[in-house]
LUMLUMDREN-92778 format. One line per 10 residues: number of its first residue (from 1); their letters; for each residue x, y, z of N, C-alpha, C. Coordinates in steps of 0.2 Angstrom, whole numbers, plus 2048, in hexadecimal, padded with zeros to 3 digits. Layout:
! LUMLUMDREN-92778
NUM> a> X Y Z X Y Z X Y Z | ...;
***
This chain:
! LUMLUMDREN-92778
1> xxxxxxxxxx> 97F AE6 3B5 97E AE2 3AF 97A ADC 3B1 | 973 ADB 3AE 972 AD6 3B1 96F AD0 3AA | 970 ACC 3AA 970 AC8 3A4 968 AC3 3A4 | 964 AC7 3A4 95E AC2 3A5 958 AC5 39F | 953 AC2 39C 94F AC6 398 949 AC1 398 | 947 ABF 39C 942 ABB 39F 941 AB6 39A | 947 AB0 399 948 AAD 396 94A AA6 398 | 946 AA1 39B 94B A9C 39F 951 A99 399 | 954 A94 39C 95B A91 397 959 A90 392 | 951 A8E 393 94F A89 38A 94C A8D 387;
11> xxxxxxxxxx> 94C A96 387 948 A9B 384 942 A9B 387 | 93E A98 389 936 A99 38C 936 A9D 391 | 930 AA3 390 930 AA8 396 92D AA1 39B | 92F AA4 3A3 931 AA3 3A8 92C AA8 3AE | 929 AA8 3B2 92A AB0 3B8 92B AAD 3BD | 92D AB3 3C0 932 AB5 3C7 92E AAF 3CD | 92E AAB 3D0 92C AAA 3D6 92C AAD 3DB | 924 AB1 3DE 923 AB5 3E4 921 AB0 3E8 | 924 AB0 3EF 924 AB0 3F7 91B AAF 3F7 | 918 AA9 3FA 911 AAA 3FA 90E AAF 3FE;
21> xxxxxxxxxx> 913 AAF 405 911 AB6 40A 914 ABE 408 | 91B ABD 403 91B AC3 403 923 AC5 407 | 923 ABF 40B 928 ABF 411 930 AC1 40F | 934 AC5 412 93B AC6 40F 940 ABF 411 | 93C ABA 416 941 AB5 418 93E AB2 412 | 938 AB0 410 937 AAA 40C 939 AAC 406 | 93C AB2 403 93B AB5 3FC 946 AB2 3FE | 947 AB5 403 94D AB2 403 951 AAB 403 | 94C AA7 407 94C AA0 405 94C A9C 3FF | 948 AA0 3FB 946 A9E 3F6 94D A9F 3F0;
31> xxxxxxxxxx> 951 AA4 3F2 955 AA6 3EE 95C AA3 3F0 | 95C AA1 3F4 963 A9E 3F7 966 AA2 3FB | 964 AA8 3FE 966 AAF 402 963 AAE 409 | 961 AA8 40C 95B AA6 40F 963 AA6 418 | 963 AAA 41F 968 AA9 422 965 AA4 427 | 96D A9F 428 96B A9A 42B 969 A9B 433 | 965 A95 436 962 A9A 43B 966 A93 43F | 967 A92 445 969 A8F 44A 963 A8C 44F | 961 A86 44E 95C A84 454 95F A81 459 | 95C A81 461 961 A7F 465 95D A75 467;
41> xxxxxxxxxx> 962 A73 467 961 A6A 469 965 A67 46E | 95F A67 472 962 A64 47B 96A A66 47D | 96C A6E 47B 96F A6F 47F 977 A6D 47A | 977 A6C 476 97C A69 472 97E A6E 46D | 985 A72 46B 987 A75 467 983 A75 45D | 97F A7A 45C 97D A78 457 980 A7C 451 | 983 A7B 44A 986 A7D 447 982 A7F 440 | 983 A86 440 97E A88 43B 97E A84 437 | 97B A84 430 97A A80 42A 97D A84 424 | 981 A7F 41E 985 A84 41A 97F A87 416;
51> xxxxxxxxxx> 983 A8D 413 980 A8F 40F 981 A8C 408 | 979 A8A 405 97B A87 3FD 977 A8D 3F8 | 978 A8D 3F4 976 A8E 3ED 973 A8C 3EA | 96C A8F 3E9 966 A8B 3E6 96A A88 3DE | 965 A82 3DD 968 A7D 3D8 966 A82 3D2 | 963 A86 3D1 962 A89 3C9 960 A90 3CB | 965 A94 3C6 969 A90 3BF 96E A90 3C1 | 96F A88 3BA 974 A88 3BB 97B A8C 3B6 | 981 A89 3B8 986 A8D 3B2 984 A8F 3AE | 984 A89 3AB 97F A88 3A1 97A A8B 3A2;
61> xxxxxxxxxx> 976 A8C 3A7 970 A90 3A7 971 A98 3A6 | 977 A99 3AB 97A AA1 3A9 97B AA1 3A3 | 97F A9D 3A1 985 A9F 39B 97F AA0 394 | 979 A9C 396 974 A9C 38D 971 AA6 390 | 970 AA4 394 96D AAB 395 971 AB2 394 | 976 AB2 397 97C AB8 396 97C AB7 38F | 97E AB2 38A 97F AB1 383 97B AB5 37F | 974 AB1 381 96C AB6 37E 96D ABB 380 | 96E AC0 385 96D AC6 387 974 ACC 383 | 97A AC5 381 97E ACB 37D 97B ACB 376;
71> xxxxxxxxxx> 97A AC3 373 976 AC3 36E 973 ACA 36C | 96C AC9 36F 966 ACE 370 96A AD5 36E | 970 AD7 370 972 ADD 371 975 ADF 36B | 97A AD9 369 97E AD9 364 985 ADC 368 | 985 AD9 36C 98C ADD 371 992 AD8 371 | 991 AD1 36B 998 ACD 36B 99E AD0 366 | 99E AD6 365 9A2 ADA 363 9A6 ADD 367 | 9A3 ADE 36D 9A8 AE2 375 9A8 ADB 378 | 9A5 AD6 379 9A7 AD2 37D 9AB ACD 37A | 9B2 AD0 379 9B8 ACD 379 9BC AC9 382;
81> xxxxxxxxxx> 9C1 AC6 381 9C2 AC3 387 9C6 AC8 38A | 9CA ACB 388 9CC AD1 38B 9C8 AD7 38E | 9C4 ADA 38A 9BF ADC 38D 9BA ADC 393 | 9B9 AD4 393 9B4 AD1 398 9B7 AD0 3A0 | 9BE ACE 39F 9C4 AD0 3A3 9C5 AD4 3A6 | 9C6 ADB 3A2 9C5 AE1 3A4 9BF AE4 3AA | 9B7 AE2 3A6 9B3 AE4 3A8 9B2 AE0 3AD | 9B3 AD9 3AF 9B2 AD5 3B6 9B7 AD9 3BB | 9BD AD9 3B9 9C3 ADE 3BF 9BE AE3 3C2 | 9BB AE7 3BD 9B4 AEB 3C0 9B2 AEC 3C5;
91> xxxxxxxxxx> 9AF AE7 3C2 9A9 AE3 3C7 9AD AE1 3CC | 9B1 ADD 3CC 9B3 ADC 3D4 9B7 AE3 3D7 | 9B8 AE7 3D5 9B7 AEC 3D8 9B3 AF1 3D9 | 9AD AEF 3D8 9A6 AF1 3D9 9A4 AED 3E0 | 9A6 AE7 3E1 9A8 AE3 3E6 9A9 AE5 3ED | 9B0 AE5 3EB 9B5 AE8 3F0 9B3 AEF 3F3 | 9AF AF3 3EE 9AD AFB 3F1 9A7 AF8 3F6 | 9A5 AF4 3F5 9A1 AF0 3FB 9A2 AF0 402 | 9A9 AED 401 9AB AEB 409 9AD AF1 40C | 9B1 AF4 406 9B6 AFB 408 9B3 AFD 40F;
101> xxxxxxxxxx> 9BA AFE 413 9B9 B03 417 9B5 AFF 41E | 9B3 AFB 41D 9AD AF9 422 9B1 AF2 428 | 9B6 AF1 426 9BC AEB 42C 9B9 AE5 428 | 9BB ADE 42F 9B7 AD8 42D 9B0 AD8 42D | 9AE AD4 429 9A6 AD4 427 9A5 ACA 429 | 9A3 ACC 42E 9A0 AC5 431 99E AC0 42A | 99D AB9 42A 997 AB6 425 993 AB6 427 | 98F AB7 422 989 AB9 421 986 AC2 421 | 98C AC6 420 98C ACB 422 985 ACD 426 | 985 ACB 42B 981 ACD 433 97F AD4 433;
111> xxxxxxxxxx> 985 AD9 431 984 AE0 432 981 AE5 42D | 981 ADF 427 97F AE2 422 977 AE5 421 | 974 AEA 41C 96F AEB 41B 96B AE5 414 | 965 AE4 413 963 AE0 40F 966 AE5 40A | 965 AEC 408 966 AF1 403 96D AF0 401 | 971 AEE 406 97A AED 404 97C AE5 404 | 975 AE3 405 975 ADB 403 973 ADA 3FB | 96E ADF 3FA 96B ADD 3F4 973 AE0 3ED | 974 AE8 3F0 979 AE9 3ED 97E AE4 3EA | 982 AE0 3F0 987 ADD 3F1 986 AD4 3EB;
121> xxxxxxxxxx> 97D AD4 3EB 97D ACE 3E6 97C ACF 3E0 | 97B AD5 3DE 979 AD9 3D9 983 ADA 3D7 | 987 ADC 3D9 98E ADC 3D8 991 AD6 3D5 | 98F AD1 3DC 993 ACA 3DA 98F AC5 3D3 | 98A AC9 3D3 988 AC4 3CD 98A AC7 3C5 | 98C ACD 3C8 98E AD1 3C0 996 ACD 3BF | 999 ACC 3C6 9A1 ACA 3C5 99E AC2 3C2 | 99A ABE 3C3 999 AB7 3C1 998 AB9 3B9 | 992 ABD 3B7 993 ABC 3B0 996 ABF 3AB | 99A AC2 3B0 9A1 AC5 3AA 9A4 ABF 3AB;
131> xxxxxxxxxx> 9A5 ABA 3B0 9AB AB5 3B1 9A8 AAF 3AD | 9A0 AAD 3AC 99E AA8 3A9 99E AAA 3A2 | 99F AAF 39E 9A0 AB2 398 9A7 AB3 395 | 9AD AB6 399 9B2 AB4 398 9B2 AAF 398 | 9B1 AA6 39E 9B4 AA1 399 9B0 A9D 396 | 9AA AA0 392 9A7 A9F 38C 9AB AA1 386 | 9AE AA7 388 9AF AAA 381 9B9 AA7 380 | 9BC AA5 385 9C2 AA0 386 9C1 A99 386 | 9BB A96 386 9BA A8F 383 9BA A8D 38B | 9BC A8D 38F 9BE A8A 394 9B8 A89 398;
141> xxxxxxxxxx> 9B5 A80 398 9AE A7E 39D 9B2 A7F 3A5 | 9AE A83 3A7 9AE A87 3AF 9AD A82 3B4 | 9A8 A7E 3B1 9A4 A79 3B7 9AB A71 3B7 | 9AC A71 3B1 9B1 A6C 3B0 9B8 A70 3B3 | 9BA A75 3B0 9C2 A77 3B2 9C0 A78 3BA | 9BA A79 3BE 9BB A79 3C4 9BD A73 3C9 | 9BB A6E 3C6 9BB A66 3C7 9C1 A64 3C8 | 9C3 A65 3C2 9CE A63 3C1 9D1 A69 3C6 | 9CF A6F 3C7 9D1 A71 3CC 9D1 A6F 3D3 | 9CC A6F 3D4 9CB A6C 3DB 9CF A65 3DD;
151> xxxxxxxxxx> 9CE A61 3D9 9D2 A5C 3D8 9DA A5C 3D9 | 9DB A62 3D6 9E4 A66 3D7 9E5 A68 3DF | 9E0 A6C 3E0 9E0 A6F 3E6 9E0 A69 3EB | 9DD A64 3EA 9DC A5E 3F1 9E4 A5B 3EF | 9E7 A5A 3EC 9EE A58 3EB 9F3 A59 3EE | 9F2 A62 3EB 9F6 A66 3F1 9F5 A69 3F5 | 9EF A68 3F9 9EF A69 400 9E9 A66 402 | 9ED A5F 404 9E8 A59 408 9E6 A59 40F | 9DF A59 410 9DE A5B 417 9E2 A58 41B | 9E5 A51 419 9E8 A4F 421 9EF A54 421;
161> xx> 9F0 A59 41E 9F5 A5C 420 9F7 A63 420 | 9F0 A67 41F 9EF A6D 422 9EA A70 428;
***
């Protein structure tokens, strides 16, 4: 499922940014999919760099788009919260038949093919917009309840003591 109709957040078509050369590293960096590379300095332990997540879109950017996209369809009739629940379980087991079967998967999954890589974010993004849709349709702001949670979690398990 993929929730896009070439529409940025504010309605105005948009296109796709291509890689000036073409390249699968640059088309990767570009995307946030880009693996961290290790430079070596004077001999001193170097420690990859985290992985971030390009800044857009963002939440609110998914959630106008995923809304236009059921809009569009008139599909607010099935996407009840029950439903949407249903169909993310799914998806995370759409997920999980990913890993099946294959032991520990390094970070970065190292052993992986780009084609079980592409599969794999095509998966986890179906799980995100059923998850950003469900607490749309539960009222519950995700960016905020994430915040108060973390917040809980630093509480009860404060690093000076795990």
């Amino acid at each position: 499922m993929m929730a896009t109709n070439g529409k940025d957040s504010r309605g105005l078509k948009h296109d796709v940014s291509v890689p000036s050369n073409g390249s699968c590293e640059e088309f990767a960096a570009m995307n946030g999919t880009a693996t961290e590379v290790e430079t070596p300095s004077n001999g001193a332990e170097v420690r990859p760099q985290r992985f971030t997540f390009s800044p857009a879109p963002s939440m609110e950017d998914i959630r106008r788009m995923q809304a236009e996209f059921t809009d569009e369809r008139d599909w607010n009739k099935f996407h009840q919260p029950r439903n949407l629940l249903l169909a993310m379980v799914g998806e995370v087991g759409e997920v999980a038949e990913l890993f099946q079967w294959r032991g520990e998967a390094a970070e970065g999954l190292p052993d992986w093919t780009e084609t079980e890589r592409e599969q794999l974010a095509h998966e986890l993004s179906d799980v995100l917009i059923y998850l950003v849709e469900l607490a749309e349709k539960c009222r519950v702001d995700l960016p905020q309840a994430v915040l108060r949670k973390m917040a809980l979690n630093r509480l009860k398990y404060p690093a000076s003591k795990v």
